[in-house]
N, C-alpha and C positions, 0 to 999 in steps of 0.2 A: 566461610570467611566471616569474621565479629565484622559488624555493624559499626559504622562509627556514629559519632555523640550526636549527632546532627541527623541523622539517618533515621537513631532511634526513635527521636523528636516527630520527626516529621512521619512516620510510622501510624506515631500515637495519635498525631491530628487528623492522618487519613482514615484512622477506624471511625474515630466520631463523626467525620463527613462523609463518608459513603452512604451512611441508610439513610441521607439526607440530600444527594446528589443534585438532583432537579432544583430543591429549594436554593444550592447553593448557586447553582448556577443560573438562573432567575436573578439572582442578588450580585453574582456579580456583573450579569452584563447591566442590570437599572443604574449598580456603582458607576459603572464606567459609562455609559450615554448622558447618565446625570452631571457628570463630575468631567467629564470629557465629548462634548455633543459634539468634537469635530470629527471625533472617528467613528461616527454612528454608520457613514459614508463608505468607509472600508471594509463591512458587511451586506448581505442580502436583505433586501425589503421584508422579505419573509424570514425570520427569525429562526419558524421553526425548522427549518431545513440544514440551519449554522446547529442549532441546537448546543449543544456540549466542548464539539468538537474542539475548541481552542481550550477550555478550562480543561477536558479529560487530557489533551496534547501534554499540558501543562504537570496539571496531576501523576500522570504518566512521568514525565521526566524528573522530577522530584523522587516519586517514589523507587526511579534506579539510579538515584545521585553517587549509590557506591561501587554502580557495576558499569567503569567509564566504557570500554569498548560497546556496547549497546549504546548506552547514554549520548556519544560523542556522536557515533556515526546519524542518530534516532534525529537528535539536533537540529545537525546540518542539515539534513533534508528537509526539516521543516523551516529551518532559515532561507534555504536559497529557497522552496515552495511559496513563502508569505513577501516574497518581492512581489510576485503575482499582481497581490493584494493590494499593493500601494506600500506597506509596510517599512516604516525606517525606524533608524535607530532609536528617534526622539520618542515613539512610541512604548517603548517598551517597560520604559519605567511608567507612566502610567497601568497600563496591565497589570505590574509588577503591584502597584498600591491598592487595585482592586482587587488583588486574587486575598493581599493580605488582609481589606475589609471583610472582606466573606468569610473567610478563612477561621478570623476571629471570631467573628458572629455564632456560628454556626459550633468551632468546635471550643466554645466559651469554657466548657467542664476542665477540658485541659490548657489554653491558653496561659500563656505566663509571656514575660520578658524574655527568660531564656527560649522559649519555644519560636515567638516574634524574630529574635537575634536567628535561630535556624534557618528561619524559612526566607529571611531576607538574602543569609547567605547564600542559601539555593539557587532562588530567584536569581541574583547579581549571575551565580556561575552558568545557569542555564542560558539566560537573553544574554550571554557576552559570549557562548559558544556562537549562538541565532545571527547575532549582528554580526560575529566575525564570520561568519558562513557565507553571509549575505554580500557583504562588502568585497570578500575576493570573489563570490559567483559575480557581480554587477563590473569586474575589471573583462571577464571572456565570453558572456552570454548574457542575450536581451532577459527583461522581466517574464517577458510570453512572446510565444511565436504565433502570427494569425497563422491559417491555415483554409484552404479550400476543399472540400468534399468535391474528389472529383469519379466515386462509385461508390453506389448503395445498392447492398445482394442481399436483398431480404431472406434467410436463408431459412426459418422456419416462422408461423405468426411471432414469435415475441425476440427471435436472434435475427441480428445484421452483421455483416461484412462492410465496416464504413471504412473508406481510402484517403483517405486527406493528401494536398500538398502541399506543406509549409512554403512561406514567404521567403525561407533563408536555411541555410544551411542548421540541420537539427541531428547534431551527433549522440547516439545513443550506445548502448550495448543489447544486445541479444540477450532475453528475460527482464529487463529494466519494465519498468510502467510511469507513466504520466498523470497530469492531472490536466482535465479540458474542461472549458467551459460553452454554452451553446448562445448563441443570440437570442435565444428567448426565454433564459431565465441566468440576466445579470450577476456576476458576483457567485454565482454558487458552480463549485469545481467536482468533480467525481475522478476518481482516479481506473485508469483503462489500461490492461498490460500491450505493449508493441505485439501483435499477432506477425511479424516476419523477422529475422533478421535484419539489420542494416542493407539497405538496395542502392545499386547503382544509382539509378532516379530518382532517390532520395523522396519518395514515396513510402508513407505509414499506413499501417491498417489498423484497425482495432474490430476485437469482437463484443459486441455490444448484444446483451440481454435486457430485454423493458421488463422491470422489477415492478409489481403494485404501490400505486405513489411513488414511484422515482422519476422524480419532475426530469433528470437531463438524459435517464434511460432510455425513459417514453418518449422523448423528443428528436433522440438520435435515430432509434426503432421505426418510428411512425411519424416525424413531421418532416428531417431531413432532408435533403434533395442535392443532388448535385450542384455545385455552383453557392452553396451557401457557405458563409465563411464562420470558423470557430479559433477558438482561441487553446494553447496548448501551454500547459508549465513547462518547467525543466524537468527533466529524465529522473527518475531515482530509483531505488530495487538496487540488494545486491545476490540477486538469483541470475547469476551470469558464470558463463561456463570457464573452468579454473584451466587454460589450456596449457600449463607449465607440468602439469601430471599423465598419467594414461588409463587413472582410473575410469573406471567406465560409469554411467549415466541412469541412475533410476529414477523415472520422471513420472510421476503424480499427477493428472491433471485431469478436475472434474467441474464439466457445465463449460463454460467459457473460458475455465480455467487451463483450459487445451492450447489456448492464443498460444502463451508464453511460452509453454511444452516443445510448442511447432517453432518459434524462431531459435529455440536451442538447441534442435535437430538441426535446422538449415545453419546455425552458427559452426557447427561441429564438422557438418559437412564441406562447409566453404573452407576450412582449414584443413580439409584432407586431409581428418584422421583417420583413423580406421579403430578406434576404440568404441567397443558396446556401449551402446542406447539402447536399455527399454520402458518403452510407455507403457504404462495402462491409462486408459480411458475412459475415466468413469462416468456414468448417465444413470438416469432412473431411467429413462424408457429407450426405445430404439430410436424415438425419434429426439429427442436431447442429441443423436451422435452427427448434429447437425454438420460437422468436418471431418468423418470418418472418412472417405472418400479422398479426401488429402493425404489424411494419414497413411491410408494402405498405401498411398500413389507415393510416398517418400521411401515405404518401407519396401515398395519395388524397387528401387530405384537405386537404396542403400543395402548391401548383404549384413553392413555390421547395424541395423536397426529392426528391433523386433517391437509392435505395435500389437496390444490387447484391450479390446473392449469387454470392460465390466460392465452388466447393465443389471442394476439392485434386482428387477422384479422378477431377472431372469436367473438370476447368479443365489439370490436370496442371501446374500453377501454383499457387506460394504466394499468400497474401493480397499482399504487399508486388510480387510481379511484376505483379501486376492493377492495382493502385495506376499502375502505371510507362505500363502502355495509356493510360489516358487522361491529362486533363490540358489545356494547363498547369496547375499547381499554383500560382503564383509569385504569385498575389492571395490563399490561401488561407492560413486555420491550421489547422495540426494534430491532430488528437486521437487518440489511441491506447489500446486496450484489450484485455486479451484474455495468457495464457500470457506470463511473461516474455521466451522465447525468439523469441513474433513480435513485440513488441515492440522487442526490440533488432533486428531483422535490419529492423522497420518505420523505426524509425528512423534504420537505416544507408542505407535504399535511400530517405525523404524528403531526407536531407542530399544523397545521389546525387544527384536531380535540384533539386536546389535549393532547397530550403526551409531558412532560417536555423535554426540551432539553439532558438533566443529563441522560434521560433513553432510550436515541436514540441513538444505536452504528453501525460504520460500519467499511468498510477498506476504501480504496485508500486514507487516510490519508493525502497523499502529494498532491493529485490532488485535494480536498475540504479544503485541509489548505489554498491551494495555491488562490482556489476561493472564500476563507472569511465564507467559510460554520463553 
């Protein structure tokens, strides 16, 4: 598809600001607390934890300004998501005049008039997707729901099984993920997929791994307790099961990445289909298959679900090479979860053997936007 004029534009300024990233982004948030010290307030005390993420958000959406179905739906999620934050509309054009001081600074060699006129146009169309996201999410759904931990299964030293129960009604879908934040470290959100399907009792899980330096990992992992209360975004992901077909289901899902796997098994099965699901399960060791035990107890339980554990050191094979054994695929969809990095290398080796791109779905959404996947 040609590029349009604006596109090109904006192309050229992202090559000069990438091997400059960090500096760029340093300069823009000094822009913005200097030039704006009221919204110092709507980030974490600890910087480095925000680090990038709103400018790369940003960068990101820009950089797919000509590929709307991405671009549109990429948005809205991050629209309704930064209600969270306090975020309104008045905000946005400031942002909007810091990304284009840095912007300038930094890719000075190409900077021009006409290039300034692109990026404002962007800008305008990007925060007016954001605000209008935001405005019809704030007419059907709070900014964040509190929620109570009311069970913690430490299931191996660094994995938990945490249970929450929101304060209100929290309608989701089966593969969706959230963003939560803990009481003991303000303002900063990590995003966690729904480990069940939607339940009567209106009870969430999540499967939680303590990552080295992951302030709200390690806190969920190791300091959580029942009875403490945390706070939850609104729902987003669109890894959820297409029930209008009877394609069958090939599910990806490694490390923790298993949560989402397991509520799109029990989604499938609440609708009493009877179309093929198969997992693989991938781990480095035997002891990573910290829910295998679930898994086989689903795949008892269902004849149309078939469950396989990969485990690297055993298999001496990635998740994605196991994938490639069996098969054909070419009636099946997609599903992917688990480390950005098997995910991309999952998705290269489904495209390999044949699976359309249209039928390939996963999460980390903003970390495979961000890498062109």
């Amino acid at each position: 598809m040609e590029e349009s004029p604006d596109a090109v534009l904006i192309r050229r300024a992202m090559a000069e600001v990438t091997p400059v990233a960090d500096k760029v982004t340093s300069y823009f948030y000094a822009l913005l607390f200097v030039r704006h010290p009221d919204l110092r307030s709507l980030f974490p005390p600890a910087m480095d934890t925000q680090r990038d993420r709103l400018l790369r958000a940003l960068l990101t959406a820009a950089e797919h300004i000509d590929n709307t179905d991405v671009l549109v739906d990429y948005l809205q999620n991050l629209g309704r998501g930064h209600r969270k934050y306090g975020t309104r509309a008045e905000h946005y054009p400031a942002v909007g005049e810091c990304l284009i001081g840095a912007l300038s600074k930094y890719a000075a060699a190409v900077w021009d008039e006409e290039m300034e006129a692109a990026w404002i146009r962007t800008y305008t169309t990007i925060s007016q997707i954001m605000i209008d996201a935001a405005a019809a999410d704030e007419l059907r759904a709070p900014a964040w729901w509190y929620a109570e931990i009311v069970t913690h299964d430490l299931r191996t030293p660094d994995v938990a099984v945490v249970t929450v129960r929101p304060d209100q009604p929290y309608p989701f879908l089966a593969g969706q993920y959230t963003s939560l934040e803990t009481p003991w470290w303000p303002r900063i959100w990590r995003h966690y997929s729904f480990a069940a399907a939607p339940r009567s009792d209106g009870l969430l899980s999540f499967h939680v791994k303590a990552v080295p330096a992951g302030w709200v990992s390690n806190a969920l992992v190791h300091r959580a307790r029942p009875g403490d209360i945390v706070r939850l975004g609104p729902p987003a992901g669109s890894m959820t099961v297409d029930h209008t077909t009877d394609s069958g289901l090939l599910c990806l899902g490694g490390g923790t990445g298993i949560a989402p796997i397991k509520a799109l098994v029990e989604d499938v099965a609440e609708h009493g289909e009877r179309r093929p699901v198969e997992v693989f399960y991938g781990a480095r060791t035997d002891h990573d298959l910290y829910d295998i035990d679930t898994m086989l107890r689903l795949q008892q339980s269902h004849p149309w679900l078939s469950v396989r554990a990969i485990i690297d050191q055993q298999a001496h094979q990635q998740l994605p090479d196991a994938v490639r054994a069996y098969g054909p695929w070419n009636e099946y969809d997609a599903y992917l979860s688990g480390p950005p990095g098997m995910i991309r290398s999952g998705v290269d080796a489904l495209r390999d053997i044949g699976i359309p791109s249209e039928r390939i779905r996963h999460d980390s959404v903003e970390e495979l936007v961000a890498a062109g996947s």
